[in-house]
C-alpha positions, 0 to 999 in steps of 0.5 A: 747450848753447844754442850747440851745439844752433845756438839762438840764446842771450841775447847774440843775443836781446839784441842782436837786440832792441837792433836792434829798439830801434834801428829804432824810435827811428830810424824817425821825427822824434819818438818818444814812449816810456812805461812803467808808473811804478808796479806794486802800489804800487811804482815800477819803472824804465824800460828801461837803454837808456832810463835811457842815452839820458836820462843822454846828453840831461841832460848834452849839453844840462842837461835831462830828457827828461821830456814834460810836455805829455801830463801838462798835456793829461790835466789840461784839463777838455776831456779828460774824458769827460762821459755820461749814462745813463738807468740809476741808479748801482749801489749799493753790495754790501749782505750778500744776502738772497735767496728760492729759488722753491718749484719751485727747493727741490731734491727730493733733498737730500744730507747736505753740502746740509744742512750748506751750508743751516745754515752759510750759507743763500746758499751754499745757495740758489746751490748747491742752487737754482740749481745752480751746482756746475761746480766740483762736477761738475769734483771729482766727476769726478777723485774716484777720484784723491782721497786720501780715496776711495781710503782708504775703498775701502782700508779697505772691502776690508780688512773685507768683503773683495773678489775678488782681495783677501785674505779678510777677518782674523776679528773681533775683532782681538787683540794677538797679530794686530797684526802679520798685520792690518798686513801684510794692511792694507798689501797692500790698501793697495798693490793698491787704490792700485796701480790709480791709480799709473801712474808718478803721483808725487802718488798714490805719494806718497799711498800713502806718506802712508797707510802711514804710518797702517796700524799707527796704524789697527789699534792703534785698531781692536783697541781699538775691537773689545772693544765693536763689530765692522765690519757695512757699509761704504760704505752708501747711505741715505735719509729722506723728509721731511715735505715731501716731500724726501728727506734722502740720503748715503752712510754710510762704515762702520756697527759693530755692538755690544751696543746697537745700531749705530754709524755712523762718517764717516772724515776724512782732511784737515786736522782743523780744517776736516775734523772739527767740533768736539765742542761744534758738534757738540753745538749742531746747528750741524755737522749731519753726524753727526746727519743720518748717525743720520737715515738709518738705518732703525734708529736707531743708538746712536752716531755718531763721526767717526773721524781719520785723519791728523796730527794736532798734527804726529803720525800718529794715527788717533782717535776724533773728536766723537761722540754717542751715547744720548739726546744722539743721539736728542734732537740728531737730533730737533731737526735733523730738525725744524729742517731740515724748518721751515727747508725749509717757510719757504724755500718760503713765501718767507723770504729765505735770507742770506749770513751771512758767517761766517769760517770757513765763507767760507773754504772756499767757492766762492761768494764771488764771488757773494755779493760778501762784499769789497765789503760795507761794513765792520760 
């Protein structure tokens, strides 16, 4: 095809560059070729045309071509380059311990900054307080594209309805409406995604991915709706704290009930890095969901994370880690004080550390920073 189109094809490329080869070679009295003997710790050979050239000169004349005299002067103490710094040696990358100014302490802070703060202080000092969140901003700006922002909006149109959009399914769902609730789920689905498509095969594919959970989705929902029934969605809310600083976020669902309200925080990834654990969340070491009670005016009788996903290589959409009752009232207690302590000590000057924690490096975006591969081994 390459010939009929008049481009040039491998032959002449190859022939072309022997002549380059050539050239060289002939150019001058004495030529000296190198190559990297070795590459991530393995060999590699030199060109063909240079394997040829030394084959001919081992048998015309019974010696390599091998030059030795760069190898002997590399070795000569001469060589070596000598200098003098006035500046120490850098010592070797110790696990940080760092302070954050009390100007420096964010006077806003998000329930994803309370989390970062408890699984590793460093993270926090260098997100929160120096700001360094270009990776952020980049992921904030293509999040209408998300997979995940887009189920959330998919199901907050679903429940409180939106022009252009079907009306709302009367509450509470029955057996007898789990094929009409599908339908209706499925059309929003494919109106809100439809917006973000654009011959995008990624979010098609995505669209694919959700409307796999639909009937999964209402299954759970008419299960769910014997005892709450869908208030708000996609809800902003707030909490001064004793310091001054002000605990935000944005709640994804709020139910109603017989006892009060139930917050629930959707998550559409992979379940073991995108949904705490029942016992983390039990030991205020995932902060999430007692943060989202904190937020509320009102304090709600439960909070839960709800999976929507594939869960053991399955589609399934569950109820996850959940607190409810005094478990919830003396948990969100606890972390409110511990946070409001934890903010009161950084500013007095306690250093923040880099715990260095396995699974919260994983994910992070600071490991450069914190330098963790070059800490000495434990």
């Amino acid at each position: 095809m390459r010939r009929e189109l008049g481009l040039p094809a491998w032959p002449e490329r190859q022939r072309q560059q022997l002549e380059h080869f050539r050239t060289l070679l002939e150019s001058a009295p004495r030529v000296l070729l190198t190559w990297h003997r070795e590459q991530d710790g393995e060999l590699r050979t030199p060109s063909p045309w240079l394997a040829r050239i030394e084959v001919f000169h081992a048998l015309a004349w019974q010696h390599d071509l091998q030059d030795t005299a760069l190898a002997t002067l590399l070795d000569h103490p001469l060589t070596r380059v000598r200098g003098h710094h006035p500046l120490a040696a850098p010592r070797p990358a110790r696990q940080p311990r760092v302070q954050l100014p009390a100007a420096a302490i964010p006077g806003e802070l998000s329930v994803s900054a309370h989390a970062t703060l408890i699984d590793c202080p460093y993270r926090f000092f260098a997100t929160s307080g120096l700001r360094l969140k270009a990776r952020e901003e980049v992921k904030r700006a293509l999040e209408k594209a998300e997979y995940g922002t887009l189920v959330h909006e998919v199901l907050e149109v679903f429940h409180a309805g939106r022009d252009g959009y079907p009306a709302p399914l009367p509450q509470p769902l029955t057996g007898a409406q789990r094929d009409t609730a599908i339908k209706q789920l499925e059309q929003v689905s494919r109106q809100v995604f439809d917006r973000e498509l654009e011959d995008n095969f990624e979010h098609r594919a995505w669209l694919r991915r959700w409307l796999a959970l639909v009937e999964h989705y209402i299954d759970w929902l008419i299960g769910q709706q014997a005892e709450w029934r869908f208030e708000a969605g996609e809800r902003t809310g707030e909490r001064r704290l004793a310091g001054g600083q002000l605990l935000v976020g944005r709640i994804d669902r709020v139910d109603s009930g017989l006892h009060g309200a139930q917050v629930s925080d959707y998550k559409t990834g992979a379940a073991p890095k995108q949904a705490p654990k029942q016992a983390e969340v039990d030991s205020g070491e995932a902060v999430q969901l007692p943060s989202y009670a904190l937020l509320e005016e009102t304090a709600p009788a439960a909070v839960q994370y709800i999976q929507l996903g594939r869960i053991n290589n399955r589609n399934t959409v569950r109820t996850g880690s959940r607190l409810d009752g005094a478990a919830l009232a003396d948990l969100s207690q606890a972390v409110l004080v511990r946070l409001e302590t934890v903010l009161d000590e950084i500013a007095a000057g306690i250093p923040l550390p880099a715990w260095g924690d396995e699974d919260t490096c994983r994910y992070c975006e600071m490991d450069g920073l914190c330098r963790k591969q070059s800490w000495p081994d434990p």
